[in-house]
Structures are given as structure tokens and as C-alpha cells.
Backbone bond lengths (Angstrom), bond angles and torsions (degrees), N, CA, C in turn:
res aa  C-N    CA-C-N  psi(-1)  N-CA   C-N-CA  omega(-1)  CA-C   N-CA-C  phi
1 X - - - 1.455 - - 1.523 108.27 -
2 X 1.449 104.43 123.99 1.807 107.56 178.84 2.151 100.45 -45.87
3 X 1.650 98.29 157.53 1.441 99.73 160.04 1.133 95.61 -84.38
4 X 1.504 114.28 139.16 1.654 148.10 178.58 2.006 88.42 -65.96
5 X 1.034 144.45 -38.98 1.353 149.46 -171.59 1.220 113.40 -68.99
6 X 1.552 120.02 -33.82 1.341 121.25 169.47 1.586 110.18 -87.29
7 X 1.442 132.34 -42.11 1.268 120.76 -176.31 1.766 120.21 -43.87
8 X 1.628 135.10 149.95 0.541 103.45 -177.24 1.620 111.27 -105.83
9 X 1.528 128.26 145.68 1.511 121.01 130.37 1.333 148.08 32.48
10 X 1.382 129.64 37.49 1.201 159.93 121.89 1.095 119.00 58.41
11 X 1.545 161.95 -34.30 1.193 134.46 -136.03 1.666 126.15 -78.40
12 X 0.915 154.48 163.83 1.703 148.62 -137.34 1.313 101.88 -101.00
13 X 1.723 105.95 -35.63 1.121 128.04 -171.16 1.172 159.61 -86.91
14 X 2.301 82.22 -17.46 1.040 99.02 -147.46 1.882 87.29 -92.09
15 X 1.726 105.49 171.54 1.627 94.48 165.85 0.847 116.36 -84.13
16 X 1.579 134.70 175.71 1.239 141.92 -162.27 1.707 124.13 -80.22
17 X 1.474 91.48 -14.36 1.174 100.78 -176.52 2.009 118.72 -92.53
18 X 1.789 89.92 4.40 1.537 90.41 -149.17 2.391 81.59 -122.97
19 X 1.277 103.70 7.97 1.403 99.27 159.34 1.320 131.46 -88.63
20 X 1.367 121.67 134.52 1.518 146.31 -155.40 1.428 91.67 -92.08
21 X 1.211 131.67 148.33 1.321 158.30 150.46 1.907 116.33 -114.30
22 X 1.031 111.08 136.09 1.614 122.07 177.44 1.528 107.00 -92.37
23 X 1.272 115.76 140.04 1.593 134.36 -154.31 1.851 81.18 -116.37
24 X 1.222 98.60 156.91 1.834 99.80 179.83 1.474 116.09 -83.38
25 X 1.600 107.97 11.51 1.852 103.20 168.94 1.402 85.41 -108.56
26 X 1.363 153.09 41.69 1.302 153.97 -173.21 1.590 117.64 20.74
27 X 1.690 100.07 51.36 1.630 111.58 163.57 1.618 107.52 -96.13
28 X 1.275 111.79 134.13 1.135 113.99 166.19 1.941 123.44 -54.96
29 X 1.373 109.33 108.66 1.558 118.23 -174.80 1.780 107.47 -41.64
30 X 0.889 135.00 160.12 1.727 129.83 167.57 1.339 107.66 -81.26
31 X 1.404 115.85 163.52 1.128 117.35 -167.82 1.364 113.59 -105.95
32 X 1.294 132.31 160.25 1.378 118.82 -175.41 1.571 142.29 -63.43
33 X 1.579 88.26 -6.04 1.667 119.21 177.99 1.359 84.51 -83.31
34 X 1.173 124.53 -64.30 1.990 118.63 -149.47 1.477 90.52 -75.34
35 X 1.234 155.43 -5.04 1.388 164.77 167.35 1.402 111.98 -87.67
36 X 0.835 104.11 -31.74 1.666 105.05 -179.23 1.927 111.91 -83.02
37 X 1.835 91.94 -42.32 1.675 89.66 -177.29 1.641 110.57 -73.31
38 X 1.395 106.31 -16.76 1.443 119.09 -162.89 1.713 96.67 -67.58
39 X 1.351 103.34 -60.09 1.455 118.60 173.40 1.712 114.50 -37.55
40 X 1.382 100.36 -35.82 1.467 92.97 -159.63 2.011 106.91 -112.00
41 X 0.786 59.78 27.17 1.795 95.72 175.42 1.798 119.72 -109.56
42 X 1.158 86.18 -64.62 2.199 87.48 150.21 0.614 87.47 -66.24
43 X 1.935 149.22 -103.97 1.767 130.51 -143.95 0.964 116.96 -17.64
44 X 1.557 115.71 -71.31 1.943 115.98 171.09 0.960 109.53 -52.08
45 X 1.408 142.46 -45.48 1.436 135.95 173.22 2.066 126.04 -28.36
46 X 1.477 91.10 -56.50 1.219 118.07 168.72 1.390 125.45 -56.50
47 X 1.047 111.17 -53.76 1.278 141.60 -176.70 1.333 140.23 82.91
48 X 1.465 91.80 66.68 1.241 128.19 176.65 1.166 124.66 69.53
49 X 1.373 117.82 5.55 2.000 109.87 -179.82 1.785 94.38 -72.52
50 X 1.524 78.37 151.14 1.488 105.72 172.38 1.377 105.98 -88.46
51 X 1.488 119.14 144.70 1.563 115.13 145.80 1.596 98.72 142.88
52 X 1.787 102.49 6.10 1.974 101.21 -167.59 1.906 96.00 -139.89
53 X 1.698 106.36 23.95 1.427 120.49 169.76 2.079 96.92 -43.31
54 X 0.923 119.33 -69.48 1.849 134.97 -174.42 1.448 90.86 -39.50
55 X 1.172 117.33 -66.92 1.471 113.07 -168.85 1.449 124.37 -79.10
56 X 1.256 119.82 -2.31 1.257 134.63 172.72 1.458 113.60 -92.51
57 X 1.205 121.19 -40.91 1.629 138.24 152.36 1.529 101.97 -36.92
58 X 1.463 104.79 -79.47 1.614 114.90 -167.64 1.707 107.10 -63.72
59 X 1.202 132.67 2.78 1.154 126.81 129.28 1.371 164.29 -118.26
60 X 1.364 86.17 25.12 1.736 119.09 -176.35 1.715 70.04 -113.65
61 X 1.031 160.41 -12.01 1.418 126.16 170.57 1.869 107.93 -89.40
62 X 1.204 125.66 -43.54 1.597 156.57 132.46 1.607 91.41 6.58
63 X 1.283 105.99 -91.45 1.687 128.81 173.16 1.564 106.44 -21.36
64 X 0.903 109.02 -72.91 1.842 127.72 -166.75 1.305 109.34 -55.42
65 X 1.782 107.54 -60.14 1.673 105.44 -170.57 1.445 94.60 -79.36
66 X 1.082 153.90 -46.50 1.600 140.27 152.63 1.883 125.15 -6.73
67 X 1.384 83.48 -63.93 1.857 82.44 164.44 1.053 127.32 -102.82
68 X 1.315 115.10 13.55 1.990 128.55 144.76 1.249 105.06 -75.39
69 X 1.296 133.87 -56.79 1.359 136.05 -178.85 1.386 111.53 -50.57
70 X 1.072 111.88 -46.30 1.356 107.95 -166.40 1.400 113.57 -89.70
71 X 1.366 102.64 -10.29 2.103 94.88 170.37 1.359 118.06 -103.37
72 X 1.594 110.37 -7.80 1.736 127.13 133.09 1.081 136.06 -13.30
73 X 1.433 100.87 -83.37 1.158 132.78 179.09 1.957 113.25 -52.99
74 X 1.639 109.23 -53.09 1.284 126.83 165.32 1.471 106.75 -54.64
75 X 0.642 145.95 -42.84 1.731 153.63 -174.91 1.464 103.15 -80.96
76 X 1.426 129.85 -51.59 1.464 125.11 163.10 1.527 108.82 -52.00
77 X 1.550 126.16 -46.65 1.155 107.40 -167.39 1.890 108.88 -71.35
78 X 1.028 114.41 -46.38 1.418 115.82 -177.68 1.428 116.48 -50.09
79 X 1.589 115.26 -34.35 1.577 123.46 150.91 1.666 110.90 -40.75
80 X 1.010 112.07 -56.42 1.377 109.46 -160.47 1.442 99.09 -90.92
81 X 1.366 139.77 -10.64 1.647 118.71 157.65 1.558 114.48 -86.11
82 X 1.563 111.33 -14.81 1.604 91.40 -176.83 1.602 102.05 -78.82
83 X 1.564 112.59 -26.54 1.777 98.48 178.38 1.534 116.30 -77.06
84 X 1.098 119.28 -3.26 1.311 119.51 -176.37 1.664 99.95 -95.21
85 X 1.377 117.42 -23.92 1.260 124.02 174.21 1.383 120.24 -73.30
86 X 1.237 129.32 -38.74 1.518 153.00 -153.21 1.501 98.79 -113.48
């Protein structure tokens, strides 16, 4: 049976580009819109040559779950001092 944590996020309605997937520290994955502008943001970054679309993807995805992870992670820890507090 798939983990229920990786499947993604459902709505009937929603477009395809705008469904959430769960990462296994239970951050919401980026979506293919916020991946796509991210990407094309290094492109302009670069300045504009074509030919490094793959690698600009694979790090506009890099980018994203990085600062999901890491405000995760901050949010787990503050979990775990208020119960240790209380």
C-alpha cells in the first residue's frame, strides 16, 4: 500500500498544476506553477540562454523544498519546546 504522505492532494477542481503533494517531513511539495516561475527566474537570472531549462527546473525545485524544509523543521522545533514547556 502506497504511504498516504506521499500521495498527492486531491481537489476535483483543482488544475493540475495547482496540486500539493506531501514530502516525508510532512511539508507540502511546491507546485508546478511555483516551480515553473522559480525556474524561470534563474533563466532571467542567467540571462536568458537556452539549453540549461533541466537544470534550472532541478533547481528551482532544490530551492523550494529547501525553504519548506527549513520552516518545517522551525515549526517542529517550537512544537517540541512548547510541550516540553507545558
Amino acid at each position: 500500500m502506497p504511504n498516504p504522505l506521499l500521495l498527492p492532494r486531491r481537489d476535483p477542481a483543482a488544475h493540475p498544476s495547482q496540486v500539493r503533494s506531501i514530502a516525508p517531513d510532512g511539508s507540502p511539495d511546491p507546485t508546478h506553477a511555483e516551480v515553473a516561475a522559480r525556474a524561470f527566474e534563474i533563466y532571467q537570472q542567467r540571462g536568458g540562454e537556452h539549453g540549461c531549462d533541466q537544470s534550472d527546473w532541478f533547481r528551482a525545485e532544490r530551492e523550494l523544498r529547501a525553504a519548506r524544509a527549513g520552516i518545517g523543521r522551525a515549526r517542529n522545533r517550537r512544537r517540541k519546546e512548547d510541550r516540553a514547556d507545558g
